[in-house]
C-alpha positions in Angstrom: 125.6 175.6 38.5 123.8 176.7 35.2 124.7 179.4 33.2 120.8 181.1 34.0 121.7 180.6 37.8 125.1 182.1 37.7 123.7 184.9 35.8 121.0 185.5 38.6 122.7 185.1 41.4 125.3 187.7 40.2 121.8 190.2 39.7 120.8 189.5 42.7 124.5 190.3 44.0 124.4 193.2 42.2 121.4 195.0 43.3 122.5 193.8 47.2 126.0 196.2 46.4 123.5 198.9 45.0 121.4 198.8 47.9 124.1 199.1 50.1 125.7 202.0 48.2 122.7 204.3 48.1 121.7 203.7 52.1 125.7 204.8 52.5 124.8 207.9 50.3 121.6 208.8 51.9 123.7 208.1 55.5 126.2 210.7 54.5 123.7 213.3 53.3 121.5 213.0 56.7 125.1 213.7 58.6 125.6 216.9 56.4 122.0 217.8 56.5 122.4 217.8 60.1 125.7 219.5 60.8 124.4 222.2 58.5 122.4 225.2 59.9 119.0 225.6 58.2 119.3 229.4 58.1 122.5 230.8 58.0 124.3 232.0 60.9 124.2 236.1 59.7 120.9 236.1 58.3 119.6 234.9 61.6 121.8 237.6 63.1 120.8 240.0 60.6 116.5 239.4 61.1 117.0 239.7 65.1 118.6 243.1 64.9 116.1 244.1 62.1 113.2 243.0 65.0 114.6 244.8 67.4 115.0 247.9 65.4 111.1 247.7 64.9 110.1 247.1 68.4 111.9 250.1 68.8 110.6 252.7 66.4 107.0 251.4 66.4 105.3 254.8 67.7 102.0 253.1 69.1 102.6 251.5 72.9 99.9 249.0 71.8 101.7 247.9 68.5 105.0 248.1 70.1 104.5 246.2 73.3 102.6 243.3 71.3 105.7 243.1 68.9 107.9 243.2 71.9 106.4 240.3 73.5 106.1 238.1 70.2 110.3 239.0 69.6 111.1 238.0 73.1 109.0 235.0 73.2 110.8 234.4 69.4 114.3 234.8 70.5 113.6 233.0 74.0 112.8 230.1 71.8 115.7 230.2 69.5 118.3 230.2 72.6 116.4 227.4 74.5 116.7 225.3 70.7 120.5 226.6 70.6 119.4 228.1 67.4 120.8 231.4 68.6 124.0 231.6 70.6 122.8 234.4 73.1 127.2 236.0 73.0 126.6 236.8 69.4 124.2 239.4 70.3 124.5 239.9 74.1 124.7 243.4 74.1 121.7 244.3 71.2 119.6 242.0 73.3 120.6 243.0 76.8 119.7 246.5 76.0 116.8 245.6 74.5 115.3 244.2 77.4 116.5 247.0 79.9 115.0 249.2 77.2 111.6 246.9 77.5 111.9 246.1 81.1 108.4 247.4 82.0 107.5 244.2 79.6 107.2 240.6 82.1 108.5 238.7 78.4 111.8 241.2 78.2 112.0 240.3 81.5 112.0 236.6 81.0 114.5 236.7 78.4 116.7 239.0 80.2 117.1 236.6 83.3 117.8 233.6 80.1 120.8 235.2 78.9 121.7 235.8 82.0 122.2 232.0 82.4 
């Protein structure tokens, strides 16, 4: 073949190998993006016992049993997502909900990490 053909067939080769190298590198990034927590593990952690600690010194029953009802529904959701694994904070959270119990939502969560 002529020297023009050789020369564009090796471009096209060329950009075929740099195709196939970037979907590798995008490929491995999605696989660490996924293995990789979007919030880390303590801060979660850290936020749920900081929401707790409200609910518990809020001093109007109003306040306090809204803010009770929006945590549980909150952490209900991160354990049914496997955000949260429920034996990192068993106890906080099991005393939180006997401490709420008159609440049907502490109740709820109670009888999920009871699971």
């Amino acid at each position: 073949p002529p020297p023009q053909q050789r020369q564009r067939s090796k471009g096209k080769s060329n950009i075929k190998n740099h195709q196939q190298s970037l979907q590798q590198q995008l490929q491995k990034q999605n696989e660490q993006q996924q293995q990789q927590p979007l919030l880390h593990p303590e801060y979660v952690r850290h936020f749920i016992l900081n929401c707790i600690s409200s609910c518990e010194n809020i001093q109007n029953q109003y306040t306090q049993n809204r803010l009770v009802r929006l945590v549980c529904v909150f952490l209900q959701s991160l354990i049914r997502n496997k955000i949260l694994d429920v034996q990192d904070l068993y106890v906080q959270i099991q005393d939180f909900c006997i401490t709420f119990s008159r609440i049907q939502e502490a109740l709820n969560l109670y009888q999920l990490i009871k699971k």
